[in-house]
N, C-alpha and C positions, 0 to 999 in steps of 0.2 A: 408556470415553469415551462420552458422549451422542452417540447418531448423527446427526451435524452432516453437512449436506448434503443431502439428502431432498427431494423435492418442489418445492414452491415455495421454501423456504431455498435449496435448490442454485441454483434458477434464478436466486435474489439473488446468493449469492456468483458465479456464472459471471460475472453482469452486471457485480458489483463487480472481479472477478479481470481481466477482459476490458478495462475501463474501466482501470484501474489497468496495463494490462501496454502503451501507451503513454506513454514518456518527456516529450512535449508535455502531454501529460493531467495525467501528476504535478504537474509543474512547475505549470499552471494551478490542482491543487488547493493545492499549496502557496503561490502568490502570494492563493488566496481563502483563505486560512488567516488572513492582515493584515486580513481585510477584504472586503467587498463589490466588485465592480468592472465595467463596461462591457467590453462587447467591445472596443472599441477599446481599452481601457486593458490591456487582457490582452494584447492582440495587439501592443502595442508593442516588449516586450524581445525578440520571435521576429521572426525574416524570413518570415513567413509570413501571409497575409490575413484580413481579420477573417470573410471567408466560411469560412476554413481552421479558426480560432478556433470560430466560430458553432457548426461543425461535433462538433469535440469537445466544444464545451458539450454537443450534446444527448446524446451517448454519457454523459457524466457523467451529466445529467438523468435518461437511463434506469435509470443506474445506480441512481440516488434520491441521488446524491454532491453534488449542484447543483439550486440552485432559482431559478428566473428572477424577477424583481420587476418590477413596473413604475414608474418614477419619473417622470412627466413624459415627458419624449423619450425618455430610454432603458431598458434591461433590465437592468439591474444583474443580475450572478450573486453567489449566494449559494451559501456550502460547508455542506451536510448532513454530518457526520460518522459520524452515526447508523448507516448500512448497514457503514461500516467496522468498526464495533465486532463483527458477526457475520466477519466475514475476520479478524479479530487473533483473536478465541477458536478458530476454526477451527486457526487456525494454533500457538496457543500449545500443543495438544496436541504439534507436534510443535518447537517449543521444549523441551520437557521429555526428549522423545527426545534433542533432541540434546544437552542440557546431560548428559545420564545417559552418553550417550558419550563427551562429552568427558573427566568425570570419571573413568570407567573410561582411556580413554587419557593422561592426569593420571599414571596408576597406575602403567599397564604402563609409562612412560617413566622414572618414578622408579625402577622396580624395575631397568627395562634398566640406567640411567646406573647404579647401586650394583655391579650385575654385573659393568659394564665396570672399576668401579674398584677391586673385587674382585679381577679378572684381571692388573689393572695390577699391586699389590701383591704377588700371592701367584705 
């Protein structure tokens, strides 16, 4: 495996991993995923204030996940997908880990269940 994580990479994925490991956070990346949107317009489906909102915008921001615009009167945020794409390959090494265990235990459960019905028979 390329040593993913290192240096500045790390400091991106912690910001990205950090950013991501609030529930609020998701959900706002996934509603900027439609589309561009105002604070207000974000902060609508939550009970929570658009200072509350504001806030985990900039945690996104720093993340580099969200980019702010200016339109006239308001800030539209915008969703960077970009910094995620180094968090899924990070992560996809250990996708493989687990697909490889699963597969092995795939194995050992076919071979149990033939055993058991081995036992039944004989």
């Amino acid at each position: 495996m390329e040593q993913v994580g290192y240096g500045n990479q790390a400091q991106n994925l912690d910001a990205v991993f950090a950013a991501l490991a609030d529930p609020t956070r998701r959900a706002l990346l996934t509603r900027l995923a439609e589309g561009e949107a105002s604070v207000g317009e974000l902060a609508a489906p939550f009970q929570i204030s658009q200072p509350a909102v504001s806030k985990h915008l900039k945690v996104l921001e720093k993340a580099g996940l969200v980019e702010r615009g200016i339109d006239e009167q308001r800030r539209p945020a915008r969703l960077k997908a970009e910094p995620m794409a180094e968090a899924v390959e990070w992560m996809s090494y250990f996708k493989r880990f687990w697909g490889d265990s699963f597969d092995q235990l795939d194995d050992l459960l076919v071979k149990l269940k033939a055993q058991q019905e081995e036992n039944k028979d004989g």
